[in-house]
C-alpha positions as CSV (number, residue, x, y, z in Angstrom):
1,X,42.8,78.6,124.3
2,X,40.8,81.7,124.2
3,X,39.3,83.0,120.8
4,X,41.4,86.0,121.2
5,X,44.6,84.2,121.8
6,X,44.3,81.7,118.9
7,X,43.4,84.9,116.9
8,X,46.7,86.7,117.8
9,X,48.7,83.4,117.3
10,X,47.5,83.1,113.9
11,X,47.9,86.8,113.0
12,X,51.8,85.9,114.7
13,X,52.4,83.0,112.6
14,X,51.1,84.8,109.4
15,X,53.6,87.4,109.6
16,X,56.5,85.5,110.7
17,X,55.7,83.3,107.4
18,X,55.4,86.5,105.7
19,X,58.6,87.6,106.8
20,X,60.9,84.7,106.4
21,X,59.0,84.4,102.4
22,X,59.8,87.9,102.1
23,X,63.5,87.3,103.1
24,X,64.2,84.1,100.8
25,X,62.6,86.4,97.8
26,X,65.2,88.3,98.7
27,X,67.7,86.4,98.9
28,X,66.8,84.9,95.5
29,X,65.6,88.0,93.6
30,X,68.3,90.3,94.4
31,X,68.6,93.0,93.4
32,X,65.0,94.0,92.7
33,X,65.3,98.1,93.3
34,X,67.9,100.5,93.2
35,X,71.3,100.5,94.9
36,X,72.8,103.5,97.1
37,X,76.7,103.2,96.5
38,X,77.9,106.1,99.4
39,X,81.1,108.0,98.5
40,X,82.4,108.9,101.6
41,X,84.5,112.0,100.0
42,X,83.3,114.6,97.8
43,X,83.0,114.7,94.1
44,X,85.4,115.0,91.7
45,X,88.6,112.6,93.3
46,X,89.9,109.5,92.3
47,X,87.9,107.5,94.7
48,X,84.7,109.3,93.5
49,X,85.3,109.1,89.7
50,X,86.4,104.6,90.3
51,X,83.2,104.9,92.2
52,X,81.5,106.0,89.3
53,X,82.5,103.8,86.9
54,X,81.9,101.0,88.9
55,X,78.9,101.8,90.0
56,X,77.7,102.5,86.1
57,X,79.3,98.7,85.2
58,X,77.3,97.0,88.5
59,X,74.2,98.3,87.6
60,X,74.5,96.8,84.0
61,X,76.0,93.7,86.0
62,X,73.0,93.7,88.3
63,X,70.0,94.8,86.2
64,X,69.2,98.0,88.2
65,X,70.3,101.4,89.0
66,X,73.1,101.8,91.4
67,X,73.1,105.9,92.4
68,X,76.4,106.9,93.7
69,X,75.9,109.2,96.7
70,X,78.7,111.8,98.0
71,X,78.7,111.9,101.9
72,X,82.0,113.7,102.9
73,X,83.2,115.1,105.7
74,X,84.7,114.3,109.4
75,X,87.6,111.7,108.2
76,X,85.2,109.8,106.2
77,X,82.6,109.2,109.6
78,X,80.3,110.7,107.9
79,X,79.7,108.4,104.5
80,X,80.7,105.0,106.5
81,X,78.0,105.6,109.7
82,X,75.3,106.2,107.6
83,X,75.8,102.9,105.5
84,X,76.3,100.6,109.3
85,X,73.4,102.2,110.0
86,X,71.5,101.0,107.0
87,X,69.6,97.7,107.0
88,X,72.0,94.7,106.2
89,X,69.4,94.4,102.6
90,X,71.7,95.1,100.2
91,X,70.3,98.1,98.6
92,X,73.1,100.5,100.7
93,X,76.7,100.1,100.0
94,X,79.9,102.0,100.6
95,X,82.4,102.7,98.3
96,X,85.4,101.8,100.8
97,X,89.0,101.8,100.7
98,X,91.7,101.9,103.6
99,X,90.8,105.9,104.8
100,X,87.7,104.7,105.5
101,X,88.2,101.2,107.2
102,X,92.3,100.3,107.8
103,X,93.2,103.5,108.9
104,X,89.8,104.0,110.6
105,X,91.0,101.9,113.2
106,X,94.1,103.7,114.3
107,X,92.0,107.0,114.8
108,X,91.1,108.0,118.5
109,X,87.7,109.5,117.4
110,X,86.4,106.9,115.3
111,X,82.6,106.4,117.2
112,X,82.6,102.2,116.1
113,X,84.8,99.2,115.6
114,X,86.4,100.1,111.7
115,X,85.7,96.2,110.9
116,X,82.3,96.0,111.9
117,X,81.0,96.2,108.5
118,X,80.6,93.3,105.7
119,X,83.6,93.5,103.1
120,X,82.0,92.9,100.1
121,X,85.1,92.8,97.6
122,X,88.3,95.4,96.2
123,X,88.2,95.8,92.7
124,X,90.9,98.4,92.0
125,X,94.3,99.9,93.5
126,X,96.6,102.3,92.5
127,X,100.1,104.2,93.3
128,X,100.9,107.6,95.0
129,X,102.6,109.9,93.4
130,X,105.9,112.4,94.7
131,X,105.5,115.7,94.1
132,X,107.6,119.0,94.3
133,X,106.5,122.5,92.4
134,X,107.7,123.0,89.3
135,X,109.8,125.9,90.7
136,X,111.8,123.9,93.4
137,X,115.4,123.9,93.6
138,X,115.2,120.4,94.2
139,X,115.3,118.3,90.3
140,X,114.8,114.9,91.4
141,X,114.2,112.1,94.4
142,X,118.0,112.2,95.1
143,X,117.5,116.0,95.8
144,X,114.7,115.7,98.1
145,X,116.4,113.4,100.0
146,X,119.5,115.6,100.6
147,X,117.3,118.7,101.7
148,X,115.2,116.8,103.9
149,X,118.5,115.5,106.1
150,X,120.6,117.9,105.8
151,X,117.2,120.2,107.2
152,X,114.7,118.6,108.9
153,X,113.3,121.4,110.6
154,X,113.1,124.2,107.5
155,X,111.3,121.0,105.1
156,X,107.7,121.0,104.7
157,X,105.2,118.8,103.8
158,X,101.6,118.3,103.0
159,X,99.6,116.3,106.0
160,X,95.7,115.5,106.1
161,X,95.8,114.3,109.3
162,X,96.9,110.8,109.4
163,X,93.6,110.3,108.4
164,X,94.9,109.5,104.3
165,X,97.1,106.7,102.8
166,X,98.9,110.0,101.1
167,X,100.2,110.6,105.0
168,X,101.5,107.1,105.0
169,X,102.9,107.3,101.7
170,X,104.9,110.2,103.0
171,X,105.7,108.2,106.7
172,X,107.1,105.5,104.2
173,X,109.2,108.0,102.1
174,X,110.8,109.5,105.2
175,X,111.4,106.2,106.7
176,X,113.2,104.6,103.9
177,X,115.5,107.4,103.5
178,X,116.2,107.6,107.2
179,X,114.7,111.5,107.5
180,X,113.3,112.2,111.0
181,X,109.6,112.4,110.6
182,X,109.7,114.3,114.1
183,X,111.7,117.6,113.1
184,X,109.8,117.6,109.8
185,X,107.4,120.2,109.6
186,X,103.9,118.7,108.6
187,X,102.0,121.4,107.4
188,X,97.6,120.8,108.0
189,X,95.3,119.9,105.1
190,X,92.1,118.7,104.5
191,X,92.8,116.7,101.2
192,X,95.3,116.1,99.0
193,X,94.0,117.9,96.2
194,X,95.1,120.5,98.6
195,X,98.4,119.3,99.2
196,X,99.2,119.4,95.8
197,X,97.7,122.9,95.3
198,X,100.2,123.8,97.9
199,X,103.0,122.3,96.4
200,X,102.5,124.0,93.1
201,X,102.0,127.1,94.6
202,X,105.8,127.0,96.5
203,X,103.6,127.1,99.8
204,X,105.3,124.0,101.2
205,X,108.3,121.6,99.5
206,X,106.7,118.4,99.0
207,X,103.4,116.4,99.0
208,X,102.0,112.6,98.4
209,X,98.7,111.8,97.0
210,X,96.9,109.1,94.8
211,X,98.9,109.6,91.3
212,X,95.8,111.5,89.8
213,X,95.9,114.3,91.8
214,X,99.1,115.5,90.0
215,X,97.6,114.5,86.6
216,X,97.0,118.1,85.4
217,X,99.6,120.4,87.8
218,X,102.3,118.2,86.2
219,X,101.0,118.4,82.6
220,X,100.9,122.6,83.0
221,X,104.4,122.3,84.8
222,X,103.2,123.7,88.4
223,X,103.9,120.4,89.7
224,X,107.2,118.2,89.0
225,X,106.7,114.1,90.4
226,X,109.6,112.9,91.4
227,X,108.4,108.8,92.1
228,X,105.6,106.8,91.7
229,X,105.1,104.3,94.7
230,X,105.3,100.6,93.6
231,X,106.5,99.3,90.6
232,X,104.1,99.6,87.9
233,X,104.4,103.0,85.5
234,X,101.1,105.5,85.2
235,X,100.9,106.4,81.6
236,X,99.6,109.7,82.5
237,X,102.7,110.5,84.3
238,X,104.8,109.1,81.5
239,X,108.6,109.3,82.4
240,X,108.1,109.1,86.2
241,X,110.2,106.8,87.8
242,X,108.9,104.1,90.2
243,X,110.0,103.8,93.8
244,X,111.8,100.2,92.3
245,X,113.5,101.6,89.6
246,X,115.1,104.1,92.1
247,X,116.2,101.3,94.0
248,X,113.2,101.6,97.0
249,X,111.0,98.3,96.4
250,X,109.9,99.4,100.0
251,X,108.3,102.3,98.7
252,X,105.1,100.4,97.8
253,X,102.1,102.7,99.2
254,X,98.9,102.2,97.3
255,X,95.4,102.9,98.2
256,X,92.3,101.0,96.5
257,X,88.8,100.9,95.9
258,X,86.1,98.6,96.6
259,X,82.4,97.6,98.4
260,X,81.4,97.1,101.6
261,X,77.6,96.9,103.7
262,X,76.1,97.0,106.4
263,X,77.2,94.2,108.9
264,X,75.1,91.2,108.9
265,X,74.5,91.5,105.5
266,X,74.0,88.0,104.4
267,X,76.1,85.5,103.0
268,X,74.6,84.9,100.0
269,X,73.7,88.5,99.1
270,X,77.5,89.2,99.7
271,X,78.5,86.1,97.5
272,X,76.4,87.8,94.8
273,X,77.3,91.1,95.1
274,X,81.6,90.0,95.3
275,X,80.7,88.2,91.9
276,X,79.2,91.3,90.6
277,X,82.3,93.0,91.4
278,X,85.3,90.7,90.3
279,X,83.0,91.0,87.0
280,X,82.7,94.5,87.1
281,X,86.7,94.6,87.0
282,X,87.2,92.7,83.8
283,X,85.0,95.2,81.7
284,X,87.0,97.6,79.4
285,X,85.1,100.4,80.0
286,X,85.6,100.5,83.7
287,X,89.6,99.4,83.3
288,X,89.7,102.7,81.1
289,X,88.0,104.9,83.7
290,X,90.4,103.3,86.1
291,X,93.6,103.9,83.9
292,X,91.8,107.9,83.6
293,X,92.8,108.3,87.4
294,X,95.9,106.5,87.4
295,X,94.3,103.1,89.3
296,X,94.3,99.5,87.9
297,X,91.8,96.0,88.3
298,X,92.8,94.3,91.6
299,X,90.5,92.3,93.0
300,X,90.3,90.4,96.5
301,X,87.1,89.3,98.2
302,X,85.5,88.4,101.3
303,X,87.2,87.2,104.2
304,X,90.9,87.5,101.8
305,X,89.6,91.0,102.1
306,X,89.1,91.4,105.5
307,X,92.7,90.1,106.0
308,X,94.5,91.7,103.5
309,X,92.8,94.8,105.1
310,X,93.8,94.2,109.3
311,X,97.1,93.7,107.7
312,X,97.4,97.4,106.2
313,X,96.3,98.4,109.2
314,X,98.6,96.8,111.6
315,X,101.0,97.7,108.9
316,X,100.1,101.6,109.4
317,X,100.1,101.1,113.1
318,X,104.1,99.6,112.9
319,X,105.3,102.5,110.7
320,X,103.7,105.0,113.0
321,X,105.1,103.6,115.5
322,X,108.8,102.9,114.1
323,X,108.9,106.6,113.0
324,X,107.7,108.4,116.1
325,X,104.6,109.9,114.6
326,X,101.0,109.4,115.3
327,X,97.9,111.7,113.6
């Protein structure tokens, strides 16, 4: 073999052993720098301010920084490309949840495959909320009901595109109380921080979002809920009835909060990082930030996650389709 050639091998062999050294450290060092946890919406909501905490609780968890990272914008696109872009390392994460993955996949325009990404674990999930303004005519659920059959056509309500477990929240209302979702009138909005803005303001008759969202519009009286999805009571929203104690177990919309990477992340970076998680969900400071925007611990990991996750999604796709509405 030629001087050169054993050279080059050598120089070959040096960095592959380099590299495969490099990777174990890795894998048994982790995490050694800090974390980018992407928001894929923009500051201030309830996905943003669970981010937060969790993010503060995994970096004590963890031993380093975790820096929380607001990309908004297009559906969620935006925040979700940039982390299956990143290298499958660890050190970029998105703070995911079903707008940016279940309902992801029912979305003409989405540029990738919604479950080609590594589902890290859930660690929190929470209610929607009903809403009408606090001027409406109509008093309760029963009321909202009646108006919305007896006048398809002349009732509004808040609509982000199908792009928002607050637009299936609203499918699911309609459904169960047999409403046609077709002569309703969805009126356009980009959040539903908006929808509820709208509500208040008497510019359309009723809106869904996560159960924070109403927090302070109910408290000043612009807002009045009328249900909580679920079954479980949000003690900021003290005497709101649940969808069960009306007598509609069906109405059980909830969105959540969790981690996912890269794809090809590997498996025992993920096992770590899921441990970090269902950790991060017992801590009392985070459950208090949680119970601040109306969410609670819930966690599910890995491949249960992944499941639990094409489920909601060909759950969304079946009420769609039952009710004759698509995005």
């Amino acid at each position: 073999m030629p001087a050169f050639t054993r050279v080059a091998a050598a120089v070959c062999a040096a960095a592959l052993l380099t590299s495969c050294a490099a990777a174990a450290e890795t894998a048994a060092s982790y995490p050694s720098r800090s974390i980018d946890y992407v928001v894929p919406f923009a500051a201030g909501g309830s996905t943003d301010i669970a981010a937060r905490a969790g993010a503060e609780a995994l970096s004590d968890e963890l031993g380093v920084p975790v820096n929380v990272i607001n990309k908004p914008g297009a559906d969620q696109i935006i925040g979700v490309s940039s982390v299956r872009s990143a290298e499958p390392d660890g050190y970029t994460l998105l703070a995911d949840g079903a707008g940016s993955s279940s309902i992801q996949g029912l979305l003409p325009y989405v540029p990738y495959d919604w479950a080609d990404r590594t589902f890290v674990a859930k660690f929190a999930e929470g209610p929607h909320v009903y809403v009408v303004g606090g001027d409406s005519p109509y008093r309760d659920y029963a009321d909202v009901v009646e108006a919305a059959k007896r006048n398809p056509e002349g009732f509004t309500v808040g609509w982000i595109g199908g792009s928002s477990t607050s637009d299936y929240a609203t499918l699911q209302f309609l459904a169960e109380n047999g409403i046609d979702a077709a002569r309703v009138q969805r009126v356009p909005f980009r959040s539903s921080g908006e929808v509820m803005r709208a509500v208040a303001a008497g510019d359309i008759d009723f809106g869904a979002g996560g159960a924070s969202s109403a927090f302070s519009l109910s408290k000043t009286g612009k807002l009045r809920p009328i249900a909580l999805t679920g079954d479980k009571p949000v003690g900021k929203l003290a005497g709101v009835p649940t969808a069960a104690e009306l007598g509609h177990p069906g109405l059980d919309m909830r969105y959540w909060v969790g981690v996912s990477a890269p794809p090809g992340l590997p498996r025992d970076l993920t096992t770590k990082l899921a441990d970090a998680v269902a950790a991060i969900a017992e801590d009392e400071t985070v459950v208090d930030a949680l119970d601040a925007v109306g969410l609670s611990p819930a966690v599910l990991t890995g491949e249960d996650l992944r499941a639990d996750i094409d489920h909601e999604k060909r759950r969304f796709a079946t009420l769609s389709e039952q009710i004759g509405v698509a995005g």
